[in-house]
C-alpha positions as CSV (number, residue, x, y, z in Angstrom):
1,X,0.0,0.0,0.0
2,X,1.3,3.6,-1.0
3,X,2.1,6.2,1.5
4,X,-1.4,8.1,-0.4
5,X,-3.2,4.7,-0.1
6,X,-2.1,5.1,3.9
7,X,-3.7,8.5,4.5
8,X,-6.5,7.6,2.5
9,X,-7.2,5.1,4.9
10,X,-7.0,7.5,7.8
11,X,-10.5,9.2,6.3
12,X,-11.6,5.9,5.0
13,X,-12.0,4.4,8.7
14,X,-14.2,6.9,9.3
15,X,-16.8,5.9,6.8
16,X,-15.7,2.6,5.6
17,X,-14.2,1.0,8.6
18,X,-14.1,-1.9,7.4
19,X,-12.6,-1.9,4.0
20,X,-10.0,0.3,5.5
21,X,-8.9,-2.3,7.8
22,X,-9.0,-5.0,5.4
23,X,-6.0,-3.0,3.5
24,X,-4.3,-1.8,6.5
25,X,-4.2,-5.3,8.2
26,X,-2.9,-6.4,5.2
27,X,-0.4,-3.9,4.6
28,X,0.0,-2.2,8.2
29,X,2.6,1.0,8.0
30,X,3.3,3.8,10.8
31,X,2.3,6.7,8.9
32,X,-1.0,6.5,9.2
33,X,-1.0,6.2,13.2
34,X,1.5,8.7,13.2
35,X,-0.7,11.4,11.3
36,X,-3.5,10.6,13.7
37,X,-1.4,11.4,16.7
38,X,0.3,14.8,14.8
39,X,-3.5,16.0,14.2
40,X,-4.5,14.6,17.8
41,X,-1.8,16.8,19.4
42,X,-2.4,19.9,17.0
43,X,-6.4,19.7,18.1
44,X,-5.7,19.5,21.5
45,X,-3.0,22.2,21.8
46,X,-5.7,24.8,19.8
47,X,-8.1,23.0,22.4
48,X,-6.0,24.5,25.0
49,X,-5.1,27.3,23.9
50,X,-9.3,28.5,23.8
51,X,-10.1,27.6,27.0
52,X,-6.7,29.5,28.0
53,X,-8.3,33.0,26.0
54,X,-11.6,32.2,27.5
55,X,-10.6,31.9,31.7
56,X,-9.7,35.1,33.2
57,X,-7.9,34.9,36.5
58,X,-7.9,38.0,39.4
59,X,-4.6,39.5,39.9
60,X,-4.4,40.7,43.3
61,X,-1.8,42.2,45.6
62,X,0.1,40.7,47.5
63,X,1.0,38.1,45.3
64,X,3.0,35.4,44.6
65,X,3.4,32.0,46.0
66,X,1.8,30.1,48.9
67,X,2.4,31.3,51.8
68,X,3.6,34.9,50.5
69,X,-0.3,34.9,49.2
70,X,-1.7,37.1,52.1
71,X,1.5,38.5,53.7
72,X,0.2,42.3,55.0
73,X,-1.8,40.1,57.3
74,X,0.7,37.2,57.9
75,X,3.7,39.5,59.6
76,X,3.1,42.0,61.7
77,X,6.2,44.1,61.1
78,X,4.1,45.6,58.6
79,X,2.1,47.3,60.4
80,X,2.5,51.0,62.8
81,X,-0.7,51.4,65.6
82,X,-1.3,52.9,68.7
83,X,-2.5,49.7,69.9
84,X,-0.1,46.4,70.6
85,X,0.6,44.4,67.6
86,X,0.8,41.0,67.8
87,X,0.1,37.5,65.2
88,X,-2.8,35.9,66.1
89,X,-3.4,32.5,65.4
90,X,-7.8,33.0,64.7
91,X,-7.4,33.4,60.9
92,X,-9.5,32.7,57.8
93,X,-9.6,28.9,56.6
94,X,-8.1,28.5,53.4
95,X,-4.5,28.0,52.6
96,X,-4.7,31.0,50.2
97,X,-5.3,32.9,53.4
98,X,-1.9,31.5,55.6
99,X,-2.2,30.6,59.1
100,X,-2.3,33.7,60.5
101,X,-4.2,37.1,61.3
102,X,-3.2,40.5,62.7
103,X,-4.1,41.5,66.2
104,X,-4.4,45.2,67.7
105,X,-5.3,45.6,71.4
106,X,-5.9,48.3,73.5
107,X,-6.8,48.1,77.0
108,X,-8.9,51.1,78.5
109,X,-8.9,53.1,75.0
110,X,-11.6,54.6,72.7
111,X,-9.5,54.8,69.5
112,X,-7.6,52.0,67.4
113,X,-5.7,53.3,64.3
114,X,-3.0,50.9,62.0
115,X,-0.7,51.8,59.6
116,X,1.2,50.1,57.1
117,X,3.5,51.5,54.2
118,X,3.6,49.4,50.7
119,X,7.2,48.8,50.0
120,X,6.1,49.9,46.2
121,X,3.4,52.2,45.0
122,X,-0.1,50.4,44.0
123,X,-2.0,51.9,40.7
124,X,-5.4,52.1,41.6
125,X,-7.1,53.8,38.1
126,X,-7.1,52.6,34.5
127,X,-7.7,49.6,32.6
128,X,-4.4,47.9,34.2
129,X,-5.1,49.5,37.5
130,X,-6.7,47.6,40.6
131,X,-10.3,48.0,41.1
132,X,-11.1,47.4,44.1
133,X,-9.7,46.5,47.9
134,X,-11.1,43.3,50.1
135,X,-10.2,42.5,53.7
136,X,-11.8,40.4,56.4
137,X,-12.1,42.3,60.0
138,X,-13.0,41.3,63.6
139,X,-14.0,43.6,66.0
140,X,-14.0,43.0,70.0
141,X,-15.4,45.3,72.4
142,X,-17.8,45.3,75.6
143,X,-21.7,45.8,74.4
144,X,-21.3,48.7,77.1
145,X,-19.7,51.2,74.8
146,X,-20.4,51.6,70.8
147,X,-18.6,52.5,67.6
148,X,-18.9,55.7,66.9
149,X,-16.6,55.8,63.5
150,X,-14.6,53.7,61.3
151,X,-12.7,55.0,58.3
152,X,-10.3,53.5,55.7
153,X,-7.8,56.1,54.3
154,X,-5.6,55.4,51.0
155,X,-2.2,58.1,51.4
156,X,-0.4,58.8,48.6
157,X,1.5,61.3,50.8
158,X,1.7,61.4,54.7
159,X,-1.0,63.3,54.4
160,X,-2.4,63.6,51.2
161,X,-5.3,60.2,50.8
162,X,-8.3,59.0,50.2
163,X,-11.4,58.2,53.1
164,X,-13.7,56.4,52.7
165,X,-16.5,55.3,55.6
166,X,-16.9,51.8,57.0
167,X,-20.2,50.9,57.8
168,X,-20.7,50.9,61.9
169,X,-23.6,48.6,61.5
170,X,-21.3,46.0,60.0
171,X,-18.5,45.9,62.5
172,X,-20.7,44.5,65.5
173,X,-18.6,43.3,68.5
174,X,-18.2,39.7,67.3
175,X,-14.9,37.5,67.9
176,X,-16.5,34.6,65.9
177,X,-17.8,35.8,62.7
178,X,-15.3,37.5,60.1
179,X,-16.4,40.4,58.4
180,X,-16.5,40.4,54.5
181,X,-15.6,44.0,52.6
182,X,-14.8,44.3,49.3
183,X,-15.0,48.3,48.0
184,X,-14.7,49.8,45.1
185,X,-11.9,52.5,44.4
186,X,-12.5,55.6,43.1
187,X,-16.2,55.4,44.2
188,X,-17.6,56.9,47.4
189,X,-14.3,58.3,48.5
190,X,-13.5,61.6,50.1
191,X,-10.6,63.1,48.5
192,X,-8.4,65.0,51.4
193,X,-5.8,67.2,49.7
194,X,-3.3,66.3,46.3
195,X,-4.1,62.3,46.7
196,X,-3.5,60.1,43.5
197,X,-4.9,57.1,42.7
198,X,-2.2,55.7,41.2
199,X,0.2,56.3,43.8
200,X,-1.2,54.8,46.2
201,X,1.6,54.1,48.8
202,X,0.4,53.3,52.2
203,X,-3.5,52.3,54.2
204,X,-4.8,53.0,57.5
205,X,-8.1,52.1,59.4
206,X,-9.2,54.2,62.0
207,X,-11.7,53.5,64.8
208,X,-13.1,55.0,67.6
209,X,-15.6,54.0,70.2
210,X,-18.1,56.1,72.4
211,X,-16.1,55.4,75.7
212,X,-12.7,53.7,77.2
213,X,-13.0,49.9,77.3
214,X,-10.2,46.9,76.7
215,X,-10.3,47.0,72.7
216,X,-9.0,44.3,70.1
217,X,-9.3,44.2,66.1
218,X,-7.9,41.3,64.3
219,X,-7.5,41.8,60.6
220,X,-6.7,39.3,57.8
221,X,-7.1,38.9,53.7
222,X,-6.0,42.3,52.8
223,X,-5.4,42.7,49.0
224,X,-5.8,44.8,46.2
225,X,-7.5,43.3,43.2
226,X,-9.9,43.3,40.5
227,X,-7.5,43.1,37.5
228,X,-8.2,39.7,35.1
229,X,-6.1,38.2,33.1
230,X,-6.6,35.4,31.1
231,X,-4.7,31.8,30.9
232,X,-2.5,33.4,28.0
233,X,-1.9,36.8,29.4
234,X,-1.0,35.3,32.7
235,X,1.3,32.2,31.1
236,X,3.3,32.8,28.0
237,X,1.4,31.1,25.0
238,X,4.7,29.0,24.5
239,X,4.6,27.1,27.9
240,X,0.5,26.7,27.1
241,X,1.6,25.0,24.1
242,X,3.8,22.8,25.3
243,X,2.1,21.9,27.8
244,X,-0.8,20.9,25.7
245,X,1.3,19.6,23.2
246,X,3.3,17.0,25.7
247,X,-0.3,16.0,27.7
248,X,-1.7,15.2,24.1
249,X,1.4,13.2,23.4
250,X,1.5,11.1,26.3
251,X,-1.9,10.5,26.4
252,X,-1.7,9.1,22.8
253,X,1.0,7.0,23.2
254,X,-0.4,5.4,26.6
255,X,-3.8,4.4,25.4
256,X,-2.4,3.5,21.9
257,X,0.8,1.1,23.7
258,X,-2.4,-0.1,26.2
259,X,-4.8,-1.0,24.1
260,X,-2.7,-2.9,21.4
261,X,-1.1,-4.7,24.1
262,X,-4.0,-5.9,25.8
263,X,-6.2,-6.5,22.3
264,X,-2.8,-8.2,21.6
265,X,-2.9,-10.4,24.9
266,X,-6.4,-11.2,25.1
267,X,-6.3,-12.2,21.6
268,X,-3.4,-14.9,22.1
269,X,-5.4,-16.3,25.0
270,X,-8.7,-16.7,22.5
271,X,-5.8,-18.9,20.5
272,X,-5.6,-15.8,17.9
273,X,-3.3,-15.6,15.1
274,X,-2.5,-12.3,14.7
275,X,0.9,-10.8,14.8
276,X,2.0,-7.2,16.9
277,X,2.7,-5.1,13.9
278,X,-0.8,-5.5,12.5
279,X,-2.3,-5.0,15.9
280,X,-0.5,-2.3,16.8
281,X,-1.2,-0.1,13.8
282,X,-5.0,-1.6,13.3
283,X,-5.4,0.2,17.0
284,X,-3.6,3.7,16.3
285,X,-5.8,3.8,13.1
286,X,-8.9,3.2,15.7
287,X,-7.6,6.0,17.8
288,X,-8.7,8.7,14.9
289,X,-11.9,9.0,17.6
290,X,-9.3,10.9,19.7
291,X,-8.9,13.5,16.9
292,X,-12.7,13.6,16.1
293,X,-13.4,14.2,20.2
294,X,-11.1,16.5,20.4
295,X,-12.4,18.8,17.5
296,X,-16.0,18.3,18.7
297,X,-14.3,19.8,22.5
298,X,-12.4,23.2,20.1
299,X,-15.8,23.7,18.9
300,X,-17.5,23.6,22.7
301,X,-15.0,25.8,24.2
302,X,-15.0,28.6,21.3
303,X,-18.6,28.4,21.9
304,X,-18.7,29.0,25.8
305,X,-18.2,32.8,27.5
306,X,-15.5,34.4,28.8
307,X,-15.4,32.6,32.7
308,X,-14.0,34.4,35.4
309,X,-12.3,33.0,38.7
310,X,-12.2,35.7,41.5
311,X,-9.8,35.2,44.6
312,X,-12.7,33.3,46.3
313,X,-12.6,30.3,43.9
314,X,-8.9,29.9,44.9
315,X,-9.3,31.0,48.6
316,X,-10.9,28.1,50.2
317,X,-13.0,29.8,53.0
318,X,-15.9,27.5,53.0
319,X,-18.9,28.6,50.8
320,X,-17.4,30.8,48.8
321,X,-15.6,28.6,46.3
322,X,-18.8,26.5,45.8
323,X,-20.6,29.7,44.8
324,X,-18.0,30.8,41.9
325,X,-18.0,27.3,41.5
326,X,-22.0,27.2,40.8
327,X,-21.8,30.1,38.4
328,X,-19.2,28.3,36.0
329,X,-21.2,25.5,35.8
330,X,-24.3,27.5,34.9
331,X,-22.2,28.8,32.4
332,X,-20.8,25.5,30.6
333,X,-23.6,23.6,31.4
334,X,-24.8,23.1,27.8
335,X,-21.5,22.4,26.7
336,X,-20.3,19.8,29.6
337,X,-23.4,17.9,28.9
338,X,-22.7,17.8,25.1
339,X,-19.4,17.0,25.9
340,X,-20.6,14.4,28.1
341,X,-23.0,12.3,25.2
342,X,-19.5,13.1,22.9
343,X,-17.5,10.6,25.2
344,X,-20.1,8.2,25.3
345,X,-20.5,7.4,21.6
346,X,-16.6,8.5,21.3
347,X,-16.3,5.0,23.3
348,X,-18.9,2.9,21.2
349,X,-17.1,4.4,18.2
350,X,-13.4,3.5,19.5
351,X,-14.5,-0.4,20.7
352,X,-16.4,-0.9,17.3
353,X,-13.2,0.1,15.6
354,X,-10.9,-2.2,17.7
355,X,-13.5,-5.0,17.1
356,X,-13.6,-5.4,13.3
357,X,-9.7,-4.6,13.7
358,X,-9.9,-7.6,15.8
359,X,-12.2,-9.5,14.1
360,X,-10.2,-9.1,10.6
361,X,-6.7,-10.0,12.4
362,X,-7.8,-13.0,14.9
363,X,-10.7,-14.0,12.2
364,X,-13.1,-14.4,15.7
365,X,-17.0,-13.8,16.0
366,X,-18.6,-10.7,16.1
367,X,-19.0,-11.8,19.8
368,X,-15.6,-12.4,20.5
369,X,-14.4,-9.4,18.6
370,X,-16.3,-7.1,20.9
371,X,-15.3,-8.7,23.9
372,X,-11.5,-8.4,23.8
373,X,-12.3,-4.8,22.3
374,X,-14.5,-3.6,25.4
375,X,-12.3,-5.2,28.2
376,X,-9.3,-3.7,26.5
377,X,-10.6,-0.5,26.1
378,X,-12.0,-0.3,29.6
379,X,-8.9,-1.2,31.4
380,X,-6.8,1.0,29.2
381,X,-9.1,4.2,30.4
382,X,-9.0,2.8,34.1
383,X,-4.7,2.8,33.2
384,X,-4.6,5.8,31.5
385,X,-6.3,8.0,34.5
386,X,-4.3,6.3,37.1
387,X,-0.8,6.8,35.4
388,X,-1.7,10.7,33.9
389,X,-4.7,11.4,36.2
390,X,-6.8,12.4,33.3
């Protein structure tokens, strides 16, 4: 058989399965697996390389790696206050969060203010500026006394910043129950002098209570944020493709070695007389169902909408991943279940294949055939997800 018979039979097991493996079981060659794997690998890496333009990730600051994540609220040399500074060990749950939170105490005071100084200055405004500014607070006073004001200020000077009013009502005395903000800059702030959004270079909270009492504020989860970037702004479209590319190879090569070996082995226990050569290529000819599923899968994802993962999808605090996590499946729904009915008659497709491979090579029944195919191609997928976890 030519090397143009050989990629004709590539398209002819498609829609002649059959009479292609009659002449490649006759004839078997490498090419033709070969070009399957190349377009396999090519479909997968543009595969990847959507769903990397479509998922947009939050920037925030601090960043960096685990534990440097959350580190204004991890040391407390950051931090200048009238009250005593200390590292408490009551902190958010979540590994994105550390292990820690800052403490401020202040025994028979009315007024708690912190301090601390960026060690670079943050751009707050414009399209690559940060939007916004989350922390979580506790708040611990007697129900004797009250808060009578609570203010965030943004410097860009000493003096020079931007206020901005915390809610009293949402800062109850409470050493249990961490309170959630998240604000918006640039809205609802009180400008006080020359103050620039972007230089921002240090933050301070102020509070004050109604009377003296023993004080204590515990603060954790500060960061600015709000910028997305997607897969391919955030990684270099190179390392996407490799990666993609190398996944797409190994997976190839494992189900294609797996599933001619154990067709292979199976068959020489049925008392077959087929050879490995014939085997091995009939199988990497069956495997053009990889390439067909994984252009059904580059159509899905161009089809789905951009999908956005906040610093609560990767912050682990109970609750709050589940509910990013419920509006990405709303989202992909109609493609995951697609997706879902692909793989099923992607596998009925693949195990006919291998059985009329089978059936030509080992000259079995239909029966047989279908057999060896189905408990081959089961245990290879069982293989496959245990040795590549996919």
């Amino acid at each position: 058989m030519s090397t143009y018979g050989t990629l004709k039979n590539v398209l002819k097991v498609i829609y002649a399965p059959h009479k292609a493996f009659n002449e490649i079981t006759q004839n078997p060659k490498y090419i033709g697996p070969i070009l399957i794997m190349v377009l396999f690998i090519a479909a997968n890496t543009g595969f990847g390389c959507i769903l990397a333009s479509k998922s947009y990730y939050e920037e925030t600051l601090p960043s960096g790696a685990a534990p440097q994540y959350d580190e204004w609220t991890e040391n407390q040399s950051w931090w200048n206050s009238t009250a005593i500074i200390s590292e408490s060990n009551d902190s958010l749950s979540g590994g994105f969060y550390g292990n820690k939170s800052i403490e401020f105490d202040m025994t028979n005071g009315n007024q708690i203010w912190m301090r601390i100084n960026f060690n670079q200055s943050i751009k707050c405004s414009g399209a690559d500026g940060y939007k916004n500014i989350s922390f979580r607070i506790k708040t611990i006073y007697p129900n004797t006394t009250e808060l009578s004001n609570a203010a965030l200020y943004l410097f860009s000077t000493q003096v020079d910043n931007f206020s901005y009013n915390l809610s009293k009502q949402s800062l109850p005395s409470n050493n249990i129950v961490w309170n959630n903000f998240t604000i918006d800059l640039g809205n609802e702030w009180t400008e006080n002098g020359n103050a620039d959004w972007n230089n921002i270079t240090s933050l301070m909270y102020d509070f004050t209570w109604s009377e003296n009492a023993n004080l204590t504020i515990r603060l954790d989860g500060l960061f600015f944020r709000g910028i997305f970037k997607s897969g391919i702004e955030a990684a270099s479209s190179s390392s996407i493709l490799l990666s993609y590319s190398l996944t797409a190879l190994m997976q190839f090569v494992v189900i294609w070695v797996l599933l001619a070996g154990l067709m292979f082995i199976m068959s020489k226990g049925f008392k077959g007389k087929t050879l490995w050569k014939p085997m091995f290529i009939a199988v990497g000819f069956a495997l053009i169902t990889l390439f067909a599923q994984m252009m059904i899968n580059v159509a899905l994802s161009a089809s789905l909408p951009n999908l956005y993962y906040p610093l609560e999808w990767r912050g682990g605090v109970a609750g709050e991943d589940q509910s990013i996590l419920n509006k990405l499946v709303e989202n992909t729904w109609l493609a995951s279940q697609i997706s879902s009915f692909v793989n099923i008659a992607i596998m009925v497709w693949t195990i006919t294949l291998c059985a009329i491979a089978t059936r030509l090579l080992d000259e079995f029944s239909w029966s047989k055939s279908f057999l060896v195919a189905t408990v081959a191609y089961f245990v290879t997928i069982m293989a496959q997800s245990f040795l590549l976890g996919i």
